[in-house]
C-alpha positions as CSV (number, residue, x, y, z in Angstrom):
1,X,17.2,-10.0,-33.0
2,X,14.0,-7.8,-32.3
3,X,14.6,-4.5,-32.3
4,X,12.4,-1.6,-30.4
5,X,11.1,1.8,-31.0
6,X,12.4,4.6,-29.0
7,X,9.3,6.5,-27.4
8,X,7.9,7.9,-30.5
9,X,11.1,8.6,-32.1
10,X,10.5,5.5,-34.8
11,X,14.5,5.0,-33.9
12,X,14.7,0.8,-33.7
13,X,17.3,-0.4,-31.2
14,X,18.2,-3.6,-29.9
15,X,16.8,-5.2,-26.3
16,X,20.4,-4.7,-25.0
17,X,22.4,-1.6,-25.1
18,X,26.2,-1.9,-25.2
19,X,27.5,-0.3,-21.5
20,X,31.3,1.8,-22.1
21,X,31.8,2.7,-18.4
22,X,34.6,0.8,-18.4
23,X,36.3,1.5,-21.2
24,X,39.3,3.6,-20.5
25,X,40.3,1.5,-17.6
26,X,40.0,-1.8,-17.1
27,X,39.4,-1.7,-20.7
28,X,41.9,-0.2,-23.3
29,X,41.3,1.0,-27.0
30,X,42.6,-2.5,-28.4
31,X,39.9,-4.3,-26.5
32,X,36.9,-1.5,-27.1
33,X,37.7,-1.8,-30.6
34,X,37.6,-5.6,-31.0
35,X,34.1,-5.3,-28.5
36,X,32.3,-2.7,-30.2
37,X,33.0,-4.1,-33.7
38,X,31.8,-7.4,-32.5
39,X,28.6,-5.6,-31.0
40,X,27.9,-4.1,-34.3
41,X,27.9,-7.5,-36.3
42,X,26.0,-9.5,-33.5
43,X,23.0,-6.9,-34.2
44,X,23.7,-4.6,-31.1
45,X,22.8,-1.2,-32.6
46,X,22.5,0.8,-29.3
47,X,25.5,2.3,-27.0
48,X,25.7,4.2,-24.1
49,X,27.5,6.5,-22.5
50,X,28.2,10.0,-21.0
51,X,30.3,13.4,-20.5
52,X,31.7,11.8,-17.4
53,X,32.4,8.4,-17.9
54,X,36.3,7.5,-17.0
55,X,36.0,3.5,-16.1
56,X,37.7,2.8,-12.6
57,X,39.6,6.4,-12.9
58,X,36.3,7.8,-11.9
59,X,35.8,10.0,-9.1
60,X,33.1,12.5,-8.0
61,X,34.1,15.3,-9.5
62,X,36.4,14.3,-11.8
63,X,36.6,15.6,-15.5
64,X,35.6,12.3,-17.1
65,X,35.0,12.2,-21.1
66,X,37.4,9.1,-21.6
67,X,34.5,7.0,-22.6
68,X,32.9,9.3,-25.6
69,X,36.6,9.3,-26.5
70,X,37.6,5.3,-26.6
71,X,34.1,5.0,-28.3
72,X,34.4,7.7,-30.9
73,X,37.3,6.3,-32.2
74,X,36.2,2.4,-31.8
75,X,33.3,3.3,-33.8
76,X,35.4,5.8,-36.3
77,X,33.8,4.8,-40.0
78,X,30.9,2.7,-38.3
79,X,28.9,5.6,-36.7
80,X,26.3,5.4,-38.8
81,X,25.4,1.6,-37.6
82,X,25.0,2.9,-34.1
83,X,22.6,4.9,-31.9
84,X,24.6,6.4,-29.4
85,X,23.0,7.9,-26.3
86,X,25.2,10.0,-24.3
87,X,24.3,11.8,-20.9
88,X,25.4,15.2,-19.2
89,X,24.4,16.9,-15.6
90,X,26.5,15.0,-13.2
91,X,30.1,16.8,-12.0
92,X,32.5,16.8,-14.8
93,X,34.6,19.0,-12.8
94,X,35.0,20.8,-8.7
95,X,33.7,24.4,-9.9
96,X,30.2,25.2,-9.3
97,X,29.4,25.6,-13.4
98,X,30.8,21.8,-14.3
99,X,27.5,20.3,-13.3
100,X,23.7,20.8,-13.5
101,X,21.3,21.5,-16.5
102,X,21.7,24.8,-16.6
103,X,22.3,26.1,-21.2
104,X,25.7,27.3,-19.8
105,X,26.2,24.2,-19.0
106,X,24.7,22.0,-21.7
107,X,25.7,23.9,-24.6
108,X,29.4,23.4,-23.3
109,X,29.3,19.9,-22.6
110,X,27.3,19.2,-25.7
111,X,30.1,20.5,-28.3
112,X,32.8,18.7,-26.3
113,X,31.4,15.1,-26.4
114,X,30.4,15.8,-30.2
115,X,34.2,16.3,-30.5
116,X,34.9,13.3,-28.6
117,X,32.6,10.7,-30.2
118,X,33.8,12.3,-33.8
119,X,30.0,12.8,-34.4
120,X,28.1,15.9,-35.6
121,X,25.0,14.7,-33.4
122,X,23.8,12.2,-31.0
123,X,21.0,9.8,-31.3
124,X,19.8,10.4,-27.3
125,X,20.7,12.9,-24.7
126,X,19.6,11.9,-21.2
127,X,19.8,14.4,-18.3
128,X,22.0,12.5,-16.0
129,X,20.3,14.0,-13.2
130,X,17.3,16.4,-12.0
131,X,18.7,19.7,-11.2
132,X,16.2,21.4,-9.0
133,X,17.9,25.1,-10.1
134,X,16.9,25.1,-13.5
135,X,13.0,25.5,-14.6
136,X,11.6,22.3,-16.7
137,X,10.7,25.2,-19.4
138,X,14.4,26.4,-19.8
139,X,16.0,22.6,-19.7
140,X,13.1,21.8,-22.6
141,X,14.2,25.2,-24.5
142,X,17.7,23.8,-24.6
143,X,16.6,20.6,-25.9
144,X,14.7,21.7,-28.3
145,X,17.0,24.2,-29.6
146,X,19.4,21.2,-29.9
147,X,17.0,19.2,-32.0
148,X,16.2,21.9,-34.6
149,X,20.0,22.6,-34.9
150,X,20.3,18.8,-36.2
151,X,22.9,17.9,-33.1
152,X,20.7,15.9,-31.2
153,X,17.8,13.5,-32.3
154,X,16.0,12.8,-29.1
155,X,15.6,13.8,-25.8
156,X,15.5,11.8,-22.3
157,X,15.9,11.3,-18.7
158,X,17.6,9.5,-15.8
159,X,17.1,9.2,-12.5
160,X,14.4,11.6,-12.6
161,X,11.9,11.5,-9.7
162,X,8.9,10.0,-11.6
163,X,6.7,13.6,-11.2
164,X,9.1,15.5,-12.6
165,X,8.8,12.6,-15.9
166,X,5.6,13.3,-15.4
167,X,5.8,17.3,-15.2
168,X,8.4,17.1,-19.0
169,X,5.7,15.6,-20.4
170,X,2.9,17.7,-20.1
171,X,4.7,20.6,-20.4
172,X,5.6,19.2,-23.9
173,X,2.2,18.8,-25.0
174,X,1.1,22.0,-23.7
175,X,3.7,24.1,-25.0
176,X,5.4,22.0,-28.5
177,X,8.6,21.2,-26.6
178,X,10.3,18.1,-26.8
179,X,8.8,15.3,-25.3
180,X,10.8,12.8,-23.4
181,X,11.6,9.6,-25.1
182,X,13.6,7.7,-22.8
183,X,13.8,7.5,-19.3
184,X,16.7,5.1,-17.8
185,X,16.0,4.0,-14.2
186,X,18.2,1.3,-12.2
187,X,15.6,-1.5,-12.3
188,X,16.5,-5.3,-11.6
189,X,14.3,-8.2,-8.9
190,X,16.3,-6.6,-6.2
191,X,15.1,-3.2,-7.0
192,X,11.9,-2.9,-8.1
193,X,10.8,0.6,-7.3
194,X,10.3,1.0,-10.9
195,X,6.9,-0.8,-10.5
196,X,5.5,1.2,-8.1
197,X,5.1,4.4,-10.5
198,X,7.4,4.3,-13.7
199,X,5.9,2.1,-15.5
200,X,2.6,3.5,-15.5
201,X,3.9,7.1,-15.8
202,X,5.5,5.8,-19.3
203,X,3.1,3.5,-20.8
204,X,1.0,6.6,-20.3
205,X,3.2,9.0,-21.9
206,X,4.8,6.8,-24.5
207,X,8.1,6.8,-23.3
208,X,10.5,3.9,-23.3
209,X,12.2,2.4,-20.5
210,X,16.2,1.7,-21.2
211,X,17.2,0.2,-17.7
212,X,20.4,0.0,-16.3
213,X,21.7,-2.3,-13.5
214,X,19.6,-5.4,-14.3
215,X,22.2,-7.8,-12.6
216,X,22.4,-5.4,-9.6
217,X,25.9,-4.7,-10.3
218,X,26.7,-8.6,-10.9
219,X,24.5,-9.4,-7.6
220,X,22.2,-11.5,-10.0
221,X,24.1,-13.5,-11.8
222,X,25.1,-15.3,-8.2
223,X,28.9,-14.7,-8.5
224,X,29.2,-12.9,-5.5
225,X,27.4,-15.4,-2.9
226,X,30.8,-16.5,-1.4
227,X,33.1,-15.2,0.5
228,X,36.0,-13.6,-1.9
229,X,34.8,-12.2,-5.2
230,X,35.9,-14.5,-8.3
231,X,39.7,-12.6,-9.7
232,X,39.4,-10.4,-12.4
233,X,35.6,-9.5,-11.7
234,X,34.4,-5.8,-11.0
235,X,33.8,-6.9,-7.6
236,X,37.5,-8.0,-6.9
237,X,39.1,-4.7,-8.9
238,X,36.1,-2.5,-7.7
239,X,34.4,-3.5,-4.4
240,X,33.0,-0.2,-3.4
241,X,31.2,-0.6,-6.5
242,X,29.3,-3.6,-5.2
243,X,26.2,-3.3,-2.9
244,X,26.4,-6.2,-0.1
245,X,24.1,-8.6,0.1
246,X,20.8,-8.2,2.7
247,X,19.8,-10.6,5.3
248,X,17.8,-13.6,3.1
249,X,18.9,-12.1,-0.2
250,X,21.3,-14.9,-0.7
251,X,18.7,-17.3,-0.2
252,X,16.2,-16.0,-2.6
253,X,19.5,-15.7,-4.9
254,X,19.7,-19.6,-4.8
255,X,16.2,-19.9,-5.8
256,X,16.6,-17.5,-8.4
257,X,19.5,-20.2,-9.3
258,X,17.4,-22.9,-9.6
259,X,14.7,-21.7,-11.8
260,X,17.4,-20.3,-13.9
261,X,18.8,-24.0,-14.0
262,X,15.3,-25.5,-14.7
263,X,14.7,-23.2,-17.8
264,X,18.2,-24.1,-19.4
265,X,20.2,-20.7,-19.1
266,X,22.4,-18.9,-16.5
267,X,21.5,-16.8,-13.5
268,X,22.0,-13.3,-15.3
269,X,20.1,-14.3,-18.6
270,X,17.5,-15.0,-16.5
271,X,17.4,-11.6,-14.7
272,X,18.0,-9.8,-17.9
273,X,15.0,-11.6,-19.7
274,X,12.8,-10.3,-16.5
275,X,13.5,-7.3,-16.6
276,X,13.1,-7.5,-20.9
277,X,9.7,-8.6,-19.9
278,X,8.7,-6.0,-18.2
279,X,6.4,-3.1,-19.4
280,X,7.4,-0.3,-21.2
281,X,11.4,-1.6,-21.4
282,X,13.0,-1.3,-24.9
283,X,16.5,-2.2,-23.7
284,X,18.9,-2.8,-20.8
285,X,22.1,-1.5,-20.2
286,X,24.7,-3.9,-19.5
287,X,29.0,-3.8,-20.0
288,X,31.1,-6.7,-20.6
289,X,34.5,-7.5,-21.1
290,X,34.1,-10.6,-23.5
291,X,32.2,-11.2,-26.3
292,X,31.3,-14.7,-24.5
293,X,29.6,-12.5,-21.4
294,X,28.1,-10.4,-25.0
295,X,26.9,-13.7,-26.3
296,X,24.9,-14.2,-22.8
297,X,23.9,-11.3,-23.1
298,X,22.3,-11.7,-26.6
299,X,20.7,-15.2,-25.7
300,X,19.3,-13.6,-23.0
301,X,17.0,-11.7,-24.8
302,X,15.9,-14.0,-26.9
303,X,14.6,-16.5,-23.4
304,X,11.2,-15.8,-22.1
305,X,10.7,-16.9,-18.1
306,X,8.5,-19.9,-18.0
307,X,4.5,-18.8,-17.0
308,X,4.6,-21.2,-13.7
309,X,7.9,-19.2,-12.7
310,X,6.2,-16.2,-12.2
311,X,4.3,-16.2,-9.2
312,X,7.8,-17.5,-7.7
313,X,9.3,-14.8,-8.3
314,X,6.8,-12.1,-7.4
315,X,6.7,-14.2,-4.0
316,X,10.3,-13.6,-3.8
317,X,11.2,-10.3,-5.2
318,X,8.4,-8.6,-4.6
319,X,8.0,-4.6,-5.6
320,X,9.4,-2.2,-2.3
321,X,10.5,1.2,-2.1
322,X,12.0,3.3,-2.6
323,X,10.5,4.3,-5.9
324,X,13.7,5.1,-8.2
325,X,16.8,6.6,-7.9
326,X,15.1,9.8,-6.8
327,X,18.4,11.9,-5.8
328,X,18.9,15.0,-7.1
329,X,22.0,17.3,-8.1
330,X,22.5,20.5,-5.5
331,X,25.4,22.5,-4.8
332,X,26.0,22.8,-1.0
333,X,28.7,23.9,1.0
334,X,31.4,24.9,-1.5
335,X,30.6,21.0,-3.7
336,X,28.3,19.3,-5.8
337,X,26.2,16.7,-4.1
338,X,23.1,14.2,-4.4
339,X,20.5,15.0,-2.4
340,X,16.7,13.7,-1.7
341,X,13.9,14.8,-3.9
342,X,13.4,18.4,-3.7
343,X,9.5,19.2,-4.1
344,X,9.3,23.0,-5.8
């Protein structure tokens, strides 16, 4: 397996990150255990998580930290094979201090999921979320505070609108602080706003993409075209969590199909090895409940999409707005909520 540098970290991972935002429910301790262990000999070095993951218990605003938990003790004498990258910001409670980026806030959440995971540091922190209350210099002061105390190793971003990427990183090399690392975008064929302005932001900077969502939330791999979704898939236990399918997406789907077919491997190890392909990615994010679906996984980063293939598919996916999950965190009428990009 290749393995990728982190920004400028020199931390290697692998091209696909073991997803735990299931475990807890659908997926119980037993079955975490038997995955992660099985991640760890295939060559999968890189796991992610965060403060507020709870699997299918999960609900806005809920206290979440089930995940850290299930994979702190899965990994147990095995933490030193792994790079875990955990994430705070988003609600992990009703009040108005259980979200944001605020130190209050950080600090707290921080020495609970070190608890949790049974670490004394984290590989990667990502701020879940922009949080348009708290100044870029005070978020960095945390961060860097957190490195020099040993209890985290880098520092990242999700879902950031791509100026404020932009904004971390020159304040970093104006000023000494941290610089980001990592930035984790949703990024797939179906949503491709990462093109527009990400990738060139990073390159530039030297950060590292580590996508999530490259199947669209199973969109991709073409089990959802019919009418009922197959038993036992996310979409049958957890349809809200799947988007619906656009006027002439399925068609472009069955295309997808059929180059997939022509090239030897499925519909999702295709999508995966696109979005492998693409500039600035180190690694996707992706969950499974089998160490088959972990095998496609694997094989899927070891296909490269045939040269006359391409064209295709920039004819059929081509890059639209919006640019990224540019939402951020605000606290509005007695709740936390996602709002627009705020400009300040």
């Amino acid at each position: 397996m290749n393995y990728a540098a982190l920004g400028t970290t020199g931390i290697r991972v692998s091209p696909i990150t073991m997803g735990t935002m299931l475990f807890g429910n659908p997926l119980d301790q037993s079955q975490c255990d038997r995955l992660v262990s099985a991640a760890l000999e295939r060559g999968i070095n890189f796991l992610d998580t965060s403060d507020v993951y709870e699997g299918y218990s999960r609900t806005w605003g809920s206290a979440g930290g089930v995940s850290e938990q299930v994979l702190g003790n899965a990994l147990g004498a095995q933490r030193h094979r792994a790079v875990i990258c955990t994430k705070f910001g988003n609600p992990a409670g009703s009040g108005p201090l259980d979200a944001g980026l605020s130190r209050r806030h950080l600090d707290k959440q921080l020495e609970a999921s070190l608890r949790r995971l049974g670490t004394d540091y984290v590989d990667l922190f990502l701020a879940h979320r922009w949080d348009p209350a708290v100044a870029m210099e005070e978020f960095l002061g945390t961060c860097e505070r957190w490195i020099r105390d040993g209890k985290v190793r880098a520092v990242g971003a999700s879902n950031w609108p791509v100026w404020r990427i932009a904004q971390a990183c020159q304040i970093a090399q104006s000023s000494g602080a941290p610089k980001l690392q990592v930035v984790s975008p949703k990024y797939n064929l179906l949503y491709r706003g990462v093109d527009m302005e990400q990738n060139a932001c990073a390159a530039h900077y030297g950060v590292s993409i580590v996508s999530y969502q490259p199947l669209e939330a199973g969109i991709l791999s073409g089990k959802y075209n019919g009418e009922k979704a197959p038993e036992g898939s996310r979409g049958g236990e957890k349809p809200g969590w799947i988007p619906k399918l656009k006027p002439g997406e399925a068609e472009r789907l069955s295309a997808l199909a059929r180059m997939a077919s022509e090239s030897g491997v499925t519909s999702a190890e295709y999508a995966i090895a696109w979005v492998l392909s693409r500039p600035s990615v180190a690694s996707v994010i992706l969950g499974w409940r089998s160490e088959a679906q972990m095998d496609s996984a694997i094989a899927a980063a070891g296909f490269r999409i045939p040269a006359p293939h391409l064209a295709e598919l920039e004819s059929l996916f081509p890059p639209q707005g919006p640019l990224a999950e540019e939402r951020v965190l605000i606290w509005r009428n007695g709740a936390w909520a996602l709002s627009p990009v705020e400009i300040s």
